[in-house]
C-alpha positions as CSV (number, residue, x, y, z in Angstrom):
1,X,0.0,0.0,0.0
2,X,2.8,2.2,1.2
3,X,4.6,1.6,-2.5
4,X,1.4,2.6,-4.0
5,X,0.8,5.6,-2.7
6,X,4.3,6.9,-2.9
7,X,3.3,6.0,-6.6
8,X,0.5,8.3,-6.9
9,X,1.8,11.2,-5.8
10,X,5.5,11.0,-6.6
11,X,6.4,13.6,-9.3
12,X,6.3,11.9,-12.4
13,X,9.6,12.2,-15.0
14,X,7.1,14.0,-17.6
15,X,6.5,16.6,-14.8
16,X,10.0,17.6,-14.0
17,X,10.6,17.3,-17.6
18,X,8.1,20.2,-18.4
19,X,9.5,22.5,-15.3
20,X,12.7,22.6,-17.2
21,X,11.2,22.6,-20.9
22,X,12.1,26.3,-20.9
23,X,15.3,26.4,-20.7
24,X,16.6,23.7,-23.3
25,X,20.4,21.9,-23.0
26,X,22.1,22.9,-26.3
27,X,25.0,21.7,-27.9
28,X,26.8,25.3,-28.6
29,X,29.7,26.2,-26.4
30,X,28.8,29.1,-24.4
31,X,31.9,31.4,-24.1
32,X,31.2,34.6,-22.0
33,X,35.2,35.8,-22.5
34,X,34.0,36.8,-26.2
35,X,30.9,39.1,-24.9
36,X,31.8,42.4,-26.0
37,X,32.8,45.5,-23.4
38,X,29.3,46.5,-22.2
39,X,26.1,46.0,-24.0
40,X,28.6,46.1,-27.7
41,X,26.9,48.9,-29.0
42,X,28.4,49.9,-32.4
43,X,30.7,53.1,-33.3
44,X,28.1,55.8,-33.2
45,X,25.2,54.4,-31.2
46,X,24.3,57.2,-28.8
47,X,23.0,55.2,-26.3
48,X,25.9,54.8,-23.6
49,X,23.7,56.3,-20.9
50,X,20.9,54.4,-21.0
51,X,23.1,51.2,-20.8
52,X,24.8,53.0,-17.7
53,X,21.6,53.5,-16.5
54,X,20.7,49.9,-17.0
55,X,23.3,48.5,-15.5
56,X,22.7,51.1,-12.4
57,X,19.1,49.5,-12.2
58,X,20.2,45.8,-12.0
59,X,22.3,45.5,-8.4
60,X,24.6,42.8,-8.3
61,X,23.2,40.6,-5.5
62,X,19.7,40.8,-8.2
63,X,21.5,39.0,-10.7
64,X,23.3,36.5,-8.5
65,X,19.8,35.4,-6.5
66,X,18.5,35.4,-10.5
67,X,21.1,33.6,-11.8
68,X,21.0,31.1,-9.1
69,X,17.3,30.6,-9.8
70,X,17.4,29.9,-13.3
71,X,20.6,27.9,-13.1
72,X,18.6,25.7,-10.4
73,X,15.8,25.0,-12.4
74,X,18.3,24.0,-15.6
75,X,21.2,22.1,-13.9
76,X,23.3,21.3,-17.2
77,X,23.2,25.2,-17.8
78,X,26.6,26.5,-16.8
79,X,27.3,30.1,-16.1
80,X,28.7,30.8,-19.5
81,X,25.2,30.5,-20.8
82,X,23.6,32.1,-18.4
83,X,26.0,35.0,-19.0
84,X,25.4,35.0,-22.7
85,X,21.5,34.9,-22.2
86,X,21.5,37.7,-19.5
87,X,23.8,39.6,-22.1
88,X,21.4,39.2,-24.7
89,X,17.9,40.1,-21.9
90,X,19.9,43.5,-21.8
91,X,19.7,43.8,-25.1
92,X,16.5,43.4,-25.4
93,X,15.5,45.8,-22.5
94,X,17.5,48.3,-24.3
95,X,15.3,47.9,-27.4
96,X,12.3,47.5,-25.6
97,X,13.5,51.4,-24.4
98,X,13.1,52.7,-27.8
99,X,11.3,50.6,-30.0
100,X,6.6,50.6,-30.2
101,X,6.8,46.9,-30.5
102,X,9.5,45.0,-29.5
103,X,8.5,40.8,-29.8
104,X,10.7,38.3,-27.4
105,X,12.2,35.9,-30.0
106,X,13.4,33.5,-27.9
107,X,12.0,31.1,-25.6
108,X,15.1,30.5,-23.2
109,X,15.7,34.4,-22.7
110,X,11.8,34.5,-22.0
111,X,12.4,32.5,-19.3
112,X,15.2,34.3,-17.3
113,X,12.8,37.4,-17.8
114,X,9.5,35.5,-16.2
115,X,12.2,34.3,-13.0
116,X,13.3,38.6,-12.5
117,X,9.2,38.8,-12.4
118,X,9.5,36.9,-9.1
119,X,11.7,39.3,-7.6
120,X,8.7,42.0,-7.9
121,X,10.0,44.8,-5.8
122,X,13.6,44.6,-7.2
123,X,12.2,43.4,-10.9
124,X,10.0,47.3,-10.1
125,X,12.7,49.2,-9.4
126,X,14.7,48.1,-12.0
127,X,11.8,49.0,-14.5
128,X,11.4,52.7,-12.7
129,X,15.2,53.6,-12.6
130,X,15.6,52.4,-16.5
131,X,12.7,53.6,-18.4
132,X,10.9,55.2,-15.8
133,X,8.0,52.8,-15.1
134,X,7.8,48.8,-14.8
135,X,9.0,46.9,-18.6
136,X,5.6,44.9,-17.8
137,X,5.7,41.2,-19.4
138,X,2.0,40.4,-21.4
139,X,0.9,37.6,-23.7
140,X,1.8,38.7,-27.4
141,X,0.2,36.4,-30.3
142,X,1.7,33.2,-32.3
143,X,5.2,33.8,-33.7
144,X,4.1,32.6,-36.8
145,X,1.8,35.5,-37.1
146,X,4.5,38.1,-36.8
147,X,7.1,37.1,-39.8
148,X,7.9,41.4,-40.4
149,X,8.0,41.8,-36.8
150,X,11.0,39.3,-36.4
151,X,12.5,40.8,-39.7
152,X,12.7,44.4,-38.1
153,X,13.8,43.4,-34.9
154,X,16.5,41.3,-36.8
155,X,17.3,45.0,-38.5
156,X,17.0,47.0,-35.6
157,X,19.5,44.6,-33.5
158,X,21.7,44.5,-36.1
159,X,22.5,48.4,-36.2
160,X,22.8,48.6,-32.8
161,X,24.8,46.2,-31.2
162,X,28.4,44.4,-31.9
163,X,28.4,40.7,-33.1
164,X,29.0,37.8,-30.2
165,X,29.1,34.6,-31.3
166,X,26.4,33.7,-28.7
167,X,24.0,36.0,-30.4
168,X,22.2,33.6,-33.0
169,X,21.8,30.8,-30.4
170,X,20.2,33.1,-28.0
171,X,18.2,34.5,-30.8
172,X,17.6,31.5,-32.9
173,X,19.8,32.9,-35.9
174,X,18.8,36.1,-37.7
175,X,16.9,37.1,-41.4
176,X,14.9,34.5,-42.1
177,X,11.9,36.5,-42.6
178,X,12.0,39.6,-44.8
179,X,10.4,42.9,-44.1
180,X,6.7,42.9,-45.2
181,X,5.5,45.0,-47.9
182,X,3.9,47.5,-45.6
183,X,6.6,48.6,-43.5
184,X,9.3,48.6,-46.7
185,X,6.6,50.9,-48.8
186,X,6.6,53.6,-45.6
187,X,10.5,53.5,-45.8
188,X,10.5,53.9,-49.4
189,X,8.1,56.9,-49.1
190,X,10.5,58.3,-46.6
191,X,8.4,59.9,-44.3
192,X,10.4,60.0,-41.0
193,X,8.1,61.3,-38.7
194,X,5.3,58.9,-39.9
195,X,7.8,56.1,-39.5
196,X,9.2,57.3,-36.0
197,X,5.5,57.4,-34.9
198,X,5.0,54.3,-36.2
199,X,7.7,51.7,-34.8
200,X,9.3,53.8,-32.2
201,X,8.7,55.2,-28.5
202,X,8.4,58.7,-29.1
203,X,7.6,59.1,-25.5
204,X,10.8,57.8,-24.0
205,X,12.4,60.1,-26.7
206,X,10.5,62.9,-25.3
207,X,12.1,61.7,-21.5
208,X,15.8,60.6,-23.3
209,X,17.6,62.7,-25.1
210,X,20.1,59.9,-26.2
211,X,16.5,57.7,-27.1
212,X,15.4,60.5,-29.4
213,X,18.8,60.7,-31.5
214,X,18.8,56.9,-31.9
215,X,15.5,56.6,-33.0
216,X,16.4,59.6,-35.3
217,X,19.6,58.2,-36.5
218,X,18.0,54.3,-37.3
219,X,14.7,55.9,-39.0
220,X,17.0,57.7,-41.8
221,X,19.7,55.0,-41.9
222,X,16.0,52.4,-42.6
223,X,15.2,55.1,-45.5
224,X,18.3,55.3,-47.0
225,X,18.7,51.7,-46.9
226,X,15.3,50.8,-48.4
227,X,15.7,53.9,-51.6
228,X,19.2,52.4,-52.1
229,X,18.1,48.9,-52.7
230,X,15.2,49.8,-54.8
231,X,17.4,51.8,-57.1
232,X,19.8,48.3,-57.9
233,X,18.5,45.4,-59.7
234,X,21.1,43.0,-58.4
235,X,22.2,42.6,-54.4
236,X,25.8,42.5,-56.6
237,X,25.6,46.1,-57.5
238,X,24.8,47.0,-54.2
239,X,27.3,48.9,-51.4
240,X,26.6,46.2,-49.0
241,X,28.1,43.2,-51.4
242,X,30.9,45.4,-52.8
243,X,32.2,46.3,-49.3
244,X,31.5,42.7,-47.8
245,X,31.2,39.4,-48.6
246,X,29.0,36.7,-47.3
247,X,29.1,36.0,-43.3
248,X,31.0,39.2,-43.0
249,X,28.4,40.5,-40.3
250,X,25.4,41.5,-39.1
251,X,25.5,45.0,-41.3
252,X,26.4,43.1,-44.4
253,X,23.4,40.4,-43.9
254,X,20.8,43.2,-43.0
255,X,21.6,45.1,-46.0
256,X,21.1,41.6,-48.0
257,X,17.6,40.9,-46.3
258,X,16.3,45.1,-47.2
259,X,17.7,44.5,-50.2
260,X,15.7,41.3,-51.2
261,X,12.6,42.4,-49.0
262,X,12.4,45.4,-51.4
263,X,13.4,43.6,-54.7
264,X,12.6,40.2,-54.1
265,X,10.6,39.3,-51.2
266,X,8.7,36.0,-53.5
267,X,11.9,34.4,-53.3
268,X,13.6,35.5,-50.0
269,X,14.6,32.5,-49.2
270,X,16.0,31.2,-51.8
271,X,17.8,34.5,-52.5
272,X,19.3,35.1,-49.2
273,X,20.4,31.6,-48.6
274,X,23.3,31.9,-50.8
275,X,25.0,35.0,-48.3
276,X,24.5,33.0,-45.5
277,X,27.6,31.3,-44.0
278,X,27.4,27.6,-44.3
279,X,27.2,26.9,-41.0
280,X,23.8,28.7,-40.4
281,X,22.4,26.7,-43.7
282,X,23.8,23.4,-42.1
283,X,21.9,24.6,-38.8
284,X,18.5,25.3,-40.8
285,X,19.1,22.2,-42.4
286,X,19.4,20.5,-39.3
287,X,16.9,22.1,-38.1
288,X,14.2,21.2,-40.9
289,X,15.4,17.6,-40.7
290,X,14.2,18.0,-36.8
291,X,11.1,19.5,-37.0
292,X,10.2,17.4,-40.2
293,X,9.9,14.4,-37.6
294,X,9.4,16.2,-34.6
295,X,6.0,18.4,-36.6
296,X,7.3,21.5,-34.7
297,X,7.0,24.5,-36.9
298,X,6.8,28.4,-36.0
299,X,8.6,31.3,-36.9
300,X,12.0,31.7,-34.8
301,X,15.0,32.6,-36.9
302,X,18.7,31.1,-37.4
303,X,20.3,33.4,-39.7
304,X,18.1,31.4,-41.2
305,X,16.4,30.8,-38.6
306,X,15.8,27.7,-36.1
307,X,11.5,26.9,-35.8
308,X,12.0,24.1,-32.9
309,X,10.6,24.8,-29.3
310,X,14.3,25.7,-27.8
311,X,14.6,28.8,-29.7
312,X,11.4,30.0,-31.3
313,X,9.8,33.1,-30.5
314,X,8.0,33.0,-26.9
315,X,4.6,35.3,-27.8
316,X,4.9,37.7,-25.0
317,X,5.9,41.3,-25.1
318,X,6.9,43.7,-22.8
319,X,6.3,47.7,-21.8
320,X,6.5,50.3,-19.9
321,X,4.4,51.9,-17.9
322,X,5.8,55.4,-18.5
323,X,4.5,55.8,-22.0
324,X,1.8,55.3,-24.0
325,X,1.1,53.9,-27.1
326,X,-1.0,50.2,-28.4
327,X,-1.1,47.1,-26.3
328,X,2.3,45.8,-25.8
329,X,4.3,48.9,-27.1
330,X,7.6,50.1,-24.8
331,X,5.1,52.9,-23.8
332,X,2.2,51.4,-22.8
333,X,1.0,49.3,-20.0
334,X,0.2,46.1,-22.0
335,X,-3.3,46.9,-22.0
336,X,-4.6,42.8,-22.1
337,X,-3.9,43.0,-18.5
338,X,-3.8,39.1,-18.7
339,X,-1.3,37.1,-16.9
340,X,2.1,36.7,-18.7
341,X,2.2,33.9,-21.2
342,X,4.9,32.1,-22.8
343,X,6.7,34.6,-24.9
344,X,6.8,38.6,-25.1
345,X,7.0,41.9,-27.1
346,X,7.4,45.2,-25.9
């Protein structure tokens, strides 16, 4: 009798699997010596105060009680990875400080965001020192729903921040979806207010001078990018493939995906595939041969992109409360007021 009630109400394998589901064992070598100084913001990024500020909000003994949280729940994750995911959560706060919309695109950074939500008074201050009100965490909809909204956080990430080699785990690899026709017809049109309105906080510019430059400086460097592509009718004639040469960096593949979103977008994946470098096509490849037996599917992103529950996008989005805007915008208090799901925007 004794053996079967231990039975019943021992926690099954399945259940301790699906505590841990989150945060996925992969096979990449986690290296945080090659994390560049900082947050890696490139030459020219005016945003050096707001990461000072960040890192101002996030006390040390925070990130240790974090860090031993998440490493506790994932016991084959070793503090290399959690260093490179934490780097990359940064990241993503500091877009979340400019950008309307910023999606989470990855299910294991997700989860060291829902674990800070436990620390609420710390995980509030934070929020209020950084943006000036909480980054709330809300349900966003099905990755596979939001193909442009991967591609411009692809574009956006890219022309902020340095290349790590951790950087397309964490985010599943980068341009695999092109910019949709919507968002490259505004840029072509050039209208810089209606696309600063559009995509960007304007209300933390309003509070952050070094917000409002950026947003200035990525909403012409967008235009100019978009008119040049449309004005070559081969990615060959083009400044990005005359200066650089496939797997050259982020820049170089960014300029590849405006160029084809603008000229090409029927055959984007077949056109951009060839700039890759081969290791990312071996990855997608793996990755299809996975999910063709596995039936996962999505929209997460290798530089290609990688659609298989470790990495896909994780649906929820994040804001603050100090400005406004649509539900789930860096401004606005996530309006669904629902409890957080499993992946994020801002």
């Amino acid at each position: 009798m004794f053996r079967l009630f231990r039975k019943l109400f021992s926690p099954s394998p399945q259940m301790h699997r699906n505590r841990s589901a989150r945060f996925v064992k992969s096979r990449f070598n986690y290296d945080a010596s090659g994390l560049p100084q900082g947050l890696g913001l490139l030459e020219g990024v005016p945003l050096e105060s707001a990461v000072a500020r960040l890192h101002n909000a996030i006390p040390t003994d925070y990130v240790e009680r974090l860090k031993y949280r998440v490493i506790s729940e994932n016991r084959n994750m070793t503090d290399d990875e959690f260093a490179c995911k934490w780097f990359e959560l940064q990241r993503f706060f500091l877009m979340n400080l400019i950008m309307k919309r910023t999606p989470m695109f990855s299910n294991e950074i997700d989860a060291i965001w829902h674990e800070m939500l436990m620390f609420t008074r710390e995980y509030q201050r934070f929020g209020e020192i950084f943006a000036s009100g909480v980054i709330h965490h809300a349900p966003e909809r099905e990755p596979k729903q939001m193909p442009g909204e991967r591609a411009w956080f692809d574009w956006v990430y890219a022309h902020l921040f340095q290349f790590a080699p951790s950087s397309t785990v964490c985010w599943n690899g980068f341009f695999r979806n092109p910019l949709d026709q919507e968002r490259t017809n505004l840029l072509l049109e050039g209208n810089e207010s209606k696309i600063a309105e559009s995509w960007f906080d304007m209300e933390q510019a309003e509070r952050y001078p070094e917000v409002e430059q950026t947003i200035r400086l990525l909403v012409r460097q967008a235009i100019q990018e978009a008119k040049h592509a449309a004005q070559k009718k081969k990615f060959e004639d083009t400044e990005w493939s005359q200066t650089g040469s496939p797997g050259t960096g982020m820049l170089y593949l960014a300029g590849a995906m405006m160029f084809f979103s603008v000229m090409d977008t029927d055959n984007y994946e077949s056109s951009i595939s060839p700039i890759l470098p081969e290791e990312e096509l071996e990855r997608q490849k793996q990755t299809q041969s996975n999910c063709s037996s596995s039936g996962c599917g999505g929209s997460g992103g290798g530089w290609i992109g990688n659609d298989n529950g470790n990495g896909g996008s994780s649906g929820d989005s994040g804001g603050s409360s100090g400005s406004s805007g649509s539900s789930c915008s860096s401004g606005s208090s996530c309006s669904s007021g629902s409890s957080c799901g499993s992946g994020c925007s801002s």
